[in-house]
C-alpha positions as a printed NumPy array, in Angstrom:
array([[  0.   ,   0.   ,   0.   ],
       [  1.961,   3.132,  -1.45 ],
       [ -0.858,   5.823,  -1.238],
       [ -4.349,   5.899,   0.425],
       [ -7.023,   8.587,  -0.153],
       [ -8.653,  10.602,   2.306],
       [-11.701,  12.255,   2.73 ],
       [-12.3  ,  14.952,   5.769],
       [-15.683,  16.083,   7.047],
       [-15.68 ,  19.382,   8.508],
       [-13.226,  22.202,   8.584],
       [-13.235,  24.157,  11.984],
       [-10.588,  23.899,  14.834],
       [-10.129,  19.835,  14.658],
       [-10.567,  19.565,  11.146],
       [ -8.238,  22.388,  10.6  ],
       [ -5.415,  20.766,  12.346],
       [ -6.324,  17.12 ,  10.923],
       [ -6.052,  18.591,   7.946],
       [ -2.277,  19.723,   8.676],
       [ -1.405,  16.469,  10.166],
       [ -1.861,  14.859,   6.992],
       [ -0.195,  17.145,   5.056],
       [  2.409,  16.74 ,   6.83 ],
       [  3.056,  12.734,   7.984],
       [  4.292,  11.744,   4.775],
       [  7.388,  13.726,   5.013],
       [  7.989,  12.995,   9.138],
       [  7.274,   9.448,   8.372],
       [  8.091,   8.452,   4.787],
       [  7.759,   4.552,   5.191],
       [  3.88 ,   4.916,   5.887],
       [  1.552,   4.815,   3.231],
       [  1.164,   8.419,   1.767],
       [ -1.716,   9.836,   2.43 ],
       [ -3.838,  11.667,  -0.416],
       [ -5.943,  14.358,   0.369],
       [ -8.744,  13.412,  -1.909],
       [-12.082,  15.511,  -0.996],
       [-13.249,  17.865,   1.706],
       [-16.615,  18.303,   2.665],
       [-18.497,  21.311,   4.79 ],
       [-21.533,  22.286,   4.882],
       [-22.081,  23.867,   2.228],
       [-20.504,  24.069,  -1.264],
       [-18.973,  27.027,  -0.867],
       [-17.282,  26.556,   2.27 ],
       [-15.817,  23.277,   1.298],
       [-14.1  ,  24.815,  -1.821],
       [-12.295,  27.364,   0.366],
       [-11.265,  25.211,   2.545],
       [-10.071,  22.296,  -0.13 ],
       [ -8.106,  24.897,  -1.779],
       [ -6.634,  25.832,   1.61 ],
       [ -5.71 ,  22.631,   2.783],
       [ -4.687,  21.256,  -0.924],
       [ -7.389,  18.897,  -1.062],
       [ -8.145,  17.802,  -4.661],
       [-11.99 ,  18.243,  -4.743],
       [-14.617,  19.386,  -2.563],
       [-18.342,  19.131,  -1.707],
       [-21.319,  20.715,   0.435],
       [-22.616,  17.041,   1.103],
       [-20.558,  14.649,   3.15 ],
       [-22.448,  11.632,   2.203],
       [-20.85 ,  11.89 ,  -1.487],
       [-17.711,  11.899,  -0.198],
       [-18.605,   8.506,   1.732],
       [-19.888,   7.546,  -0.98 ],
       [-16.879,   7.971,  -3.395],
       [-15.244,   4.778,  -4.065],
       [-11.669,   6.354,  -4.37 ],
       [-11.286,   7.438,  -0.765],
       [-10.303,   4.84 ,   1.31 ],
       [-10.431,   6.946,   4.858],
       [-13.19 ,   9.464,   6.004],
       [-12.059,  11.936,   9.041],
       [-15.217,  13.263,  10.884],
       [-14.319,  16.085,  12.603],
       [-17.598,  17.73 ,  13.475],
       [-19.575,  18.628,  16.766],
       [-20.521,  15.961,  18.317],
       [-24.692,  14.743,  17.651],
       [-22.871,  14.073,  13.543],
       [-20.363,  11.392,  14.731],
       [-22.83 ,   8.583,  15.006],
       [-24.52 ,   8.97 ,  11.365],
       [-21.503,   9.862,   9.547],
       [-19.054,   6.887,  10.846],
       [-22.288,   4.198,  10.789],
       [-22.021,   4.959,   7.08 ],
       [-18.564,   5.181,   6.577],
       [-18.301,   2.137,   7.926],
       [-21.143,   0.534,   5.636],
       [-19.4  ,   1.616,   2.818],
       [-16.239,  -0.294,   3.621],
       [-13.776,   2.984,   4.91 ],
       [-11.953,   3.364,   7.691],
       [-12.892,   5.949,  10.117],
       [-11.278,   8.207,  11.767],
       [-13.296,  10.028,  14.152],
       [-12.888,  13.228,  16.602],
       [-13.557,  12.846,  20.496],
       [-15.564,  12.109,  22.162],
       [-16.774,   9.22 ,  20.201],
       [-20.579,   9.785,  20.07 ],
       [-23.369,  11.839,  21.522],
       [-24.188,   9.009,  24.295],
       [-23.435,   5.788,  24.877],
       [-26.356,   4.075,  22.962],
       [-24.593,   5.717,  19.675],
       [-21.401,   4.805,  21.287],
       [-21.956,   0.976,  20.941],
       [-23.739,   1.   ,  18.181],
       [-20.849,   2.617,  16.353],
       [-18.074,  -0.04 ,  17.983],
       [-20.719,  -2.684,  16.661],
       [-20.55 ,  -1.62 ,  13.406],
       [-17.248,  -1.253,  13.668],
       [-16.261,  -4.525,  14.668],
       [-18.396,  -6.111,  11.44 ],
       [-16.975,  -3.954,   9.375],
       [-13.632,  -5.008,  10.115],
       [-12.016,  -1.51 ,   8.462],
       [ -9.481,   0.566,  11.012],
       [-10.607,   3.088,  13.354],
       [ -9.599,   5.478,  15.629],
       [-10.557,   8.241,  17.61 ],
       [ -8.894,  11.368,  17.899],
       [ -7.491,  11.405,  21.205],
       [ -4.174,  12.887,  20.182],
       [ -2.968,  13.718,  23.578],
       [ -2.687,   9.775,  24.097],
       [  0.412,  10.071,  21.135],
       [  2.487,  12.66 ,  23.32 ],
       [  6.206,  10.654,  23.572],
       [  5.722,  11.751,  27.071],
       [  2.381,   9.435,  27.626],
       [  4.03 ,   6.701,  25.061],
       [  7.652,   6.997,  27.692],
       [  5.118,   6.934,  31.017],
       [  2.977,   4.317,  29.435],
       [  6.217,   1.798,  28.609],
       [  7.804,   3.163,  32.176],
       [  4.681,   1.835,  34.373],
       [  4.576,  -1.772,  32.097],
       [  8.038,  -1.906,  32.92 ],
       [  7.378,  -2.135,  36.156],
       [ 10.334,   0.541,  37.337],
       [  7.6  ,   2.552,  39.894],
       [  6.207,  -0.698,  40.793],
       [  2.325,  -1.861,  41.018],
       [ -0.099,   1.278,  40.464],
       [ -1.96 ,   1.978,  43.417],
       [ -3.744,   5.134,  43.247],
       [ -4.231,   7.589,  39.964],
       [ -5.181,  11.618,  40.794],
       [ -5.989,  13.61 ,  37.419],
       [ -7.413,  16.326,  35.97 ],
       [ -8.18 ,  17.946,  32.775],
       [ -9.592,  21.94 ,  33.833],
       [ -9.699,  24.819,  31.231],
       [-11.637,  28.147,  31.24 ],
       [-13.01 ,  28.423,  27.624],
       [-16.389,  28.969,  29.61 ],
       [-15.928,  30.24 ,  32.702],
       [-16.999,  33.831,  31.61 ],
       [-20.804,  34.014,  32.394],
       [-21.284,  36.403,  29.021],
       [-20.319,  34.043,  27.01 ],
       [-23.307,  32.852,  24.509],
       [-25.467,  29.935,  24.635],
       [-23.39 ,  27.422,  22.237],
       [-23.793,  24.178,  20.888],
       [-21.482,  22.938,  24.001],
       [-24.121,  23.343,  26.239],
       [-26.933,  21.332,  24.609],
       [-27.553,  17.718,  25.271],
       [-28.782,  17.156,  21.697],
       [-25.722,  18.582,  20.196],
       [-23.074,  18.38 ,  22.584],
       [-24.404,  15.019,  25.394],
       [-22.487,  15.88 ,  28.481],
       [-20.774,  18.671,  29.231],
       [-17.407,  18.975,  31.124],
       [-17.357,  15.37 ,  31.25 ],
       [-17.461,  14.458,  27.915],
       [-15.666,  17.185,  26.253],
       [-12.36 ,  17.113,  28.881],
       [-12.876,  13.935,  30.879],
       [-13.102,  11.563,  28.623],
       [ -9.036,  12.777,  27.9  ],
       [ -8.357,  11.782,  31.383],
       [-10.362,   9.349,  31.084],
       [ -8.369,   7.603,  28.614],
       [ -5.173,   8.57 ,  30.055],
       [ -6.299,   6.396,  33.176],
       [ -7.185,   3.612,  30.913],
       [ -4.234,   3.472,  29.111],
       [ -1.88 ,   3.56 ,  32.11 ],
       [ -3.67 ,   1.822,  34.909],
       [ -6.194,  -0.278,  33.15 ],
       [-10.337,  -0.148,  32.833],
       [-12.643,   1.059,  35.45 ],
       [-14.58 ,  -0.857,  37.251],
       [-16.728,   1.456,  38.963],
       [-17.475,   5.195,  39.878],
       [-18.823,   7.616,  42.262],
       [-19.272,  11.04 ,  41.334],
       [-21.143,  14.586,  41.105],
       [-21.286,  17.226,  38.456],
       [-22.51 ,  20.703,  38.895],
       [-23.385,  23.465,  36.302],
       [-21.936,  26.84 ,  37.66 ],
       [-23.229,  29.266,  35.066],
       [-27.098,  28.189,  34.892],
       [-28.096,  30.19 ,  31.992],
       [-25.957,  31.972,  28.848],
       [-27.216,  34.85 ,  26.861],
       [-28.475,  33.97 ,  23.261],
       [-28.304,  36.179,  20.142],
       [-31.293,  38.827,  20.076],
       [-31.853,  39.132,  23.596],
       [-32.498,  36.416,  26.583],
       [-31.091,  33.924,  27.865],
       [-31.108,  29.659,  27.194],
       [-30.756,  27.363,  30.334],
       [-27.309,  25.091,  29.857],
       [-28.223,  21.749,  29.658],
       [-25.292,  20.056,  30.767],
       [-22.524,  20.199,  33.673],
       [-19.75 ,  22.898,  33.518],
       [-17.44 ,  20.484,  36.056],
       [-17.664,  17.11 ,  37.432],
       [-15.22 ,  14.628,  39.464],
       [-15.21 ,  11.014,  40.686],
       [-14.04 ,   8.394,  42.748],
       [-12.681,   5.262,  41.07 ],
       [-11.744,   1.928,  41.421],
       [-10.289,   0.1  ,  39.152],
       [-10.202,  -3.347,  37.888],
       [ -7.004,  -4.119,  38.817],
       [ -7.458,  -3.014,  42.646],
       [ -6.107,   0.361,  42.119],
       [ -8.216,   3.765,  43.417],
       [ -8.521,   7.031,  41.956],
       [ -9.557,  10.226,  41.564],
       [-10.612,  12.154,  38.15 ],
       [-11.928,  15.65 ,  37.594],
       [-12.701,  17.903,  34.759],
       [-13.947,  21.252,  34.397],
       [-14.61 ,  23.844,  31.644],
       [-14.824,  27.066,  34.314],
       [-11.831,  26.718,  36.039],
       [-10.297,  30.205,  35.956],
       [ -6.69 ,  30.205,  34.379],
       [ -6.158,  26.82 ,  33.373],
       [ -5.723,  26.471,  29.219],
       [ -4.76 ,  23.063,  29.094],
       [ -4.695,  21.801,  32.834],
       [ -4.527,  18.13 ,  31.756],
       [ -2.158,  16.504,  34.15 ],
       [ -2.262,  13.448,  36.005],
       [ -0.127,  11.755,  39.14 ],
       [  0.285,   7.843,  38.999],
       [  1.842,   6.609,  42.233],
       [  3.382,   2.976,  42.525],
       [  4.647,   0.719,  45.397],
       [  7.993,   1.783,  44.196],
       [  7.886,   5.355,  42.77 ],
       [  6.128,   8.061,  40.668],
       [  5.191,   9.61 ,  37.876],
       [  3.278,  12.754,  36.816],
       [  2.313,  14.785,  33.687],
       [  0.941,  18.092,  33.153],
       [ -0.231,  18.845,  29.494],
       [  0.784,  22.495,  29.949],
       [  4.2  ,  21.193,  30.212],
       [  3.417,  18.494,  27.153],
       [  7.243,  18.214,  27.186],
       [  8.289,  16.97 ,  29.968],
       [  7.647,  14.14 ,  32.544],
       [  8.094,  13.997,  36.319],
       [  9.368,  10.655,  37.679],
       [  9.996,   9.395,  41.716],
       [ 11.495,   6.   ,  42.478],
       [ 11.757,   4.893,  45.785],
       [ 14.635,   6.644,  47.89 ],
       [ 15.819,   9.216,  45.878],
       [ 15.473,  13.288,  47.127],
       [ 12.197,  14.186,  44.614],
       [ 11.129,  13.816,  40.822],
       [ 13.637,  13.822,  38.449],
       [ 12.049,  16.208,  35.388],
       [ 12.984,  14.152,  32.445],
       [ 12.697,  16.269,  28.968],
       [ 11.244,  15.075,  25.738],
       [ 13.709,  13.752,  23.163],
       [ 14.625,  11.305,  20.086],
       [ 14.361,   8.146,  22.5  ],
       [ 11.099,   8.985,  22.934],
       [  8.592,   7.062,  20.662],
       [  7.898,   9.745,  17.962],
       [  9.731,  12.41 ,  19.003],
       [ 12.991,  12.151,  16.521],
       [ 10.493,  12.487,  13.422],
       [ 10.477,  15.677,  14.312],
       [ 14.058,  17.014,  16.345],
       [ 17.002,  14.847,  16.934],
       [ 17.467,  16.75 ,  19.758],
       [ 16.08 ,  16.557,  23.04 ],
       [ 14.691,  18.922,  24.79 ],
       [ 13.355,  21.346,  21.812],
       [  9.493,  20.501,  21.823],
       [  6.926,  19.281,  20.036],
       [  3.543,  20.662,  19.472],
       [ -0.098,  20.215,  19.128],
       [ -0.29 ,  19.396,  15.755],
       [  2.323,  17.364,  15.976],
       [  0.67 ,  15.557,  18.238],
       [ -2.164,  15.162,  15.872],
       [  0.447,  14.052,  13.294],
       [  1.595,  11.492,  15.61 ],
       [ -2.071,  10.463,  15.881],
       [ -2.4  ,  10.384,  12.301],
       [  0.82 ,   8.006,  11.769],
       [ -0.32 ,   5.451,  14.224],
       [ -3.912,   5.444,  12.374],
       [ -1.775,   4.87 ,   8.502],
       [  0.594,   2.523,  10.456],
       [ -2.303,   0.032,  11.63 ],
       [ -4.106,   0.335,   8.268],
       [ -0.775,  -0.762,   6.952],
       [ -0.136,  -3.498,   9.533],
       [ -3.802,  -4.974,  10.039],
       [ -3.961,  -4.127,  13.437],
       [ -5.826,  -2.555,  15.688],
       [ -5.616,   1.311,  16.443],
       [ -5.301,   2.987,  19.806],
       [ -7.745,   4.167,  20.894],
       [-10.051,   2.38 ,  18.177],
       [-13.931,   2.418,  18.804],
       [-13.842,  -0.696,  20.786],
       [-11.418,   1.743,  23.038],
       [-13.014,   4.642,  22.791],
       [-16.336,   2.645,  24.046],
       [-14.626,   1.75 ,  27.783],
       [-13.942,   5.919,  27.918],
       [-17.8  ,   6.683,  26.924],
       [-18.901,   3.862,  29.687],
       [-17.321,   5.415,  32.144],
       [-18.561,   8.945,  31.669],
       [-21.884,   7.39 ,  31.167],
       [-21.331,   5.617,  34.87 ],
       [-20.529,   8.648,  36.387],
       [-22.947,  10.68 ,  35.013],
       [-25.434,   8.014,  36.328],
       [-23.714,   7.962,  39.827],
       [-24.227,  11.644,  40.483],
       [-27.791,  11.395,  39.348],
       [-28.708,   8.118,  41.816],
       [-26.18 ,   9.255,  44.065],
       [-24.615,   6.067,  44.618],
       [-21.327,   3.794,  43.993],
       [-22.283,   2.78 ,  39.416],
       [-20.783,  -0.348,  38.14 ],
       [-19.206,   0.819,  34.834],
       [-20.9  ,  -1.183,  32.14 ],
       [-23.37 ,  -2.274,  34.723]])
């Protein structure tokens, strides 16, 4: 497989830097299949040709289901808000592509497993756009805690806070609807650290937790206001499957925080910590020794020497999503599965679904239960 085509659905903030990402992974990672940027839809005609001839995509159209239904593309992106996922990727999938799909994966968790279900009889590649997963930094702490080095996980504290909507002026949006948007807080920042906890401590087996909305009602264009519909923070208790507890939070009105992802993982036998605000770096504690160590990104970490061979001189966001991107081309290539694929994806959406029904019944939820 020298080339496959690809087909992108919707050209705001995600889609924009999707876009870029594959652009750019066939020069960062030249033994991957190179991707083609084949069409671009939007919603309207218009729209899409601007941003085709932006991005250098070859054709473009105001209807997304032609470019599913194209038989040259081989991968549709859906990078849209989040009530389109479900529709989109079920026929994506129907028509034999493989989908890659922003976060969070669906609306709810009804769409959530239908789309893994179709997924799994499809048999095409997915993924799901958790790019903060493909830091070298996660990759490094991942390997680090399989290794063994800090010892058995016991306990996991994280957090993903931002402000984007802590201003009370700000209007009414589509963020703030359950029909659009499904949770709030939760779903749009959570499920990050939700996945992060997956990914380095295992699933969750149950939850206890409470959400809150702190700004009630939003202003809406032409006067009024619009009750929000969904919570502005949450946090819960875990326990994991493996034995391990926890504690997760997220919040979209936390005053000064841009990117407060950032986690603590503590072991029988050490430490480790992360801050996305410091996407660079990694904080590790092994038994006996005065404090963390800060260790700085570089080429030994996985992905990193694509695009420095030095350490130490960062990495961004898109590249992240570039990293993202070459893991998606590299398990097309392979046959294998992609992490987080929608099977993935579906433990992060039962979760948030478990908590979300734990601070409604006020009680311990069985996730998946």
């Amino acid at each position: 497989m020298r080339e496959i085509a690809v087909g992108l659905i919707g050209a705001g903030y995600i889609g924009h830097s999707t876009a870029l990402a594959y652009r750019a992974v066939g020069g960062l990672f030249p033994d991957l299949p190179r991707a083609r940027l084949a069409i671009l839809a939007e919603f309207d005609a218009g729209t899409a040709a601007k941003a085709a001839a932006r991005y250098g995509f070859a054709a473009s159209t105001g209807d997304w289901r032609e470019l599913v239904a194209d038989r040259s593309v081989d991968i549709v992106v859906i990078a849209t808000p989040n009530h389109l996922h479900c529709e989109m990727a079920l026929a994506a999938l129907a028509a034999g592509k493989h989908v890659h799909c922003e976060k969070p994966l669906a609306l709810d968790l009804a769409q959530a497993v239908a789309m893994a279900e179709a997924a799994a009889r499809a048999g095409t590649r997915t993924i799901v756009g958790y790019n903060y997963l493909h830091n070298p930094m996660i990759r490094t702490a991942r390997a680090l805690v399989a290794s063994g080095r800090i010892g058995r996980p016991v306990h996991f504290r994280g957090c993903h806070d931002e402000d984007y909507m802590a201003d009370p002026a700000l209007p009414f949006s589509w963020r703030c609807e359950r029909a659009r948007a499904g949770a709030g807080a939760l779903g749009d920042l959570g499920s990050h650290i939700v996945g992060f906890a997956d990914a380095l401590m295992g699933p969750v087996a149950e939850v206890s937790g409470d959400v809150s909305v702190t700004v009630p009602v939003r202003p809406v264009a032409g006067g009024g206001t619009r009750a929000v519909e969904n919570e502005d923070q949450g946090h819960f208790l875990v326990r994991f499957a493996g034995g391990a507890t926890g504690q997760i939070a997220a919040s979209r009105v936390a005053q000064g925080r841009k990117m407060g992802l950032a986690f603590e993982l503590v072991g029988t036998e050490g430490a480790v910590r992360f801050d996305q605000e410091r996407l660079n770096e990694l904080q590790v504690y092994r038994a006996g020794a005065a404090g963390f160590e800060t260790v700085l990104a570089g080429p030994g970490d996985p992905g990193y020497a694509a695009f420095c061979p030095a350490p130490g001189h960062q990495i961004g966001f898109t590249d992240l999503k570039t990293l993202e991107v070459a893991h998606f081309l590299e398990a097309i290539r392979d046959g294998k599965p992609a992490d987080p694929d929608f099977a993935t994806a579906l433990r992060y959406e039962r979760v948030i679904d478990a908590a979300l029904r734990s601070a409604a019944e006020r009680r311990w939820v069985a996730v998946g239960g």
